[in-house]
Phi, psi and omega in degrees: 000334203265304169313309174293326173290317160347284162296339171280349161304334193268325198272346163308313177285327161317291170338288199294306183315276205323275194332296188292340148201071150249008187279172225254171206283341170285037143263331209262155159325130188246126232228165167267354159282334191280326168277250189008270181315340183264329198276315176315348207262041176202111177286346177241149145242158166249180143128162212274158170210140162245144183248118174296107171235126180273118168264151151346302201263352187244118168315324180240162203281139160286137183244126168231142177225172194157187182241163177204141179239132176240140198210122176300128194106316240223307198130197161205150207255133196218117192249107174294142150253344173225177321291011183201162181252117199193078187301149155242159174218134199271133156221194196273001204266298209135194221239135194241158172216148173286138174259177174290343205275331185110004222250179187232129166286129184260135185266148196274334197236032171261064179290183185274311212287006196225012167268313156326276187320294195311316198263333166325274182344283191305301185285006183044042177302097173249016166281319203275328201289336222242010192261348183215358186194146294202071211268128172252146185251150155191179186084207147231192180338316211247352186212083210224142160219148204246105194275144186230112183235157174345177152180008158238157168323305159309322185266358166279358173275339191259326229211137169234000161175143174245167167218129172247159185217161188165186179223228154326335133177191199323105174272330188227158154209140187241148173248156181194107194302170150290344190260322182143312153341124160218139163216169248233090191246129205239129149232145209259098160096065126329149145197177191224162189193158193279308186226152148305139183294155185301308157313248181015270197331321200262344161271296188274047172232345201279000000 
């Protein structure tokens, strides 16, 4: 009796060993190399986005809308359509704006560090993220959010905590100043796709 309960002890555990793993990785801990790795795996995202920003001093948030292509290597093309019309184009260079002509302007009030930050934020680069602020993860694969609080001198004068949130891959990001002022950035029709379009490419070769 006592050898057959053994063994069935042994084969229960055996049972329990299998079942766990096969269980699939948004059962398991979800880690920031593991979000890394899920957000890198789309060399394009397209989709549309509004961003909110609430000040202080306004009962109601200024609201912009528009599209955007975030594209690995390369930047991201962030096209406003409301309350005005105005591409920019983001790179690790700094911040460029489309003229009528097709032609590209570098805006003076663009820097490379806040050019950084801005395509970290969006593609959820979180070794560059981790370059300036303290990161907590929590959720898994299909649901995820990312407490981001400060941990240099500098972003600590702007920021008291950021959060991003997604799945496959970035849906949200809230920024929340020091003075009390935040915003609220929502993208929308996410999808990811393998290359750029003939446009795209030839705006981030001009």
């Amino acid at each position: 009796m006592t050898t057959t309960r053994h063994f069935l002890h042994h084969l229960l555990r055996l049972v329990a060993l299998a079942l766990c793993m096969q269980l699939p990785a948004t059962g398991l801990a979800f880690e920031l190399d593991q979000l890394r790795s899920t957000l890198t795996a789309a060399p394009v995202v397209r989709g549309t986005f509004v961003q909110e920003k609430h000040l202080r001093a306004l009962p109601q948030p200024l609201v912009s809308r528009g599209t955007f292509v975030l594209a690995a290597g390369y930047g991201v093309l962030w096209q406003l359509r409301s309350p005005l019309q105005q591409t920019l184009r983001i790179t690790t260079q700094g911040i460029a704006r489309e003229q009528a002509d097709g032609t590209w302007l570098n805006s003076p009030q663009g820097n490379s560090r806040e050019s950084h930050m801005f395509l970290a934020l969006l593609s959820g680069d979180t070794v560059g993220l981790a370059e300036n602020f303290d990161l907590r993860l929590e959720g898994n694969a299909d649901d995820w959010r990312l407490h981001m609080a400060p941990n240099s001198a500098i972003v600590r004068q702007i920021f008291t905590e950021i959060e991003i949130r997604g799945g496959a891959l970035v849906r949200r990001i809230e920024l929340r100043e020091t003075q009390g002022d935040s915003t609220v950035l929502r993208m929308d029709d996410v999808q990811a796709f393998s290359t750029l379009n003939s446009d795209e490419l030839r705006a981030f070769a001009n």
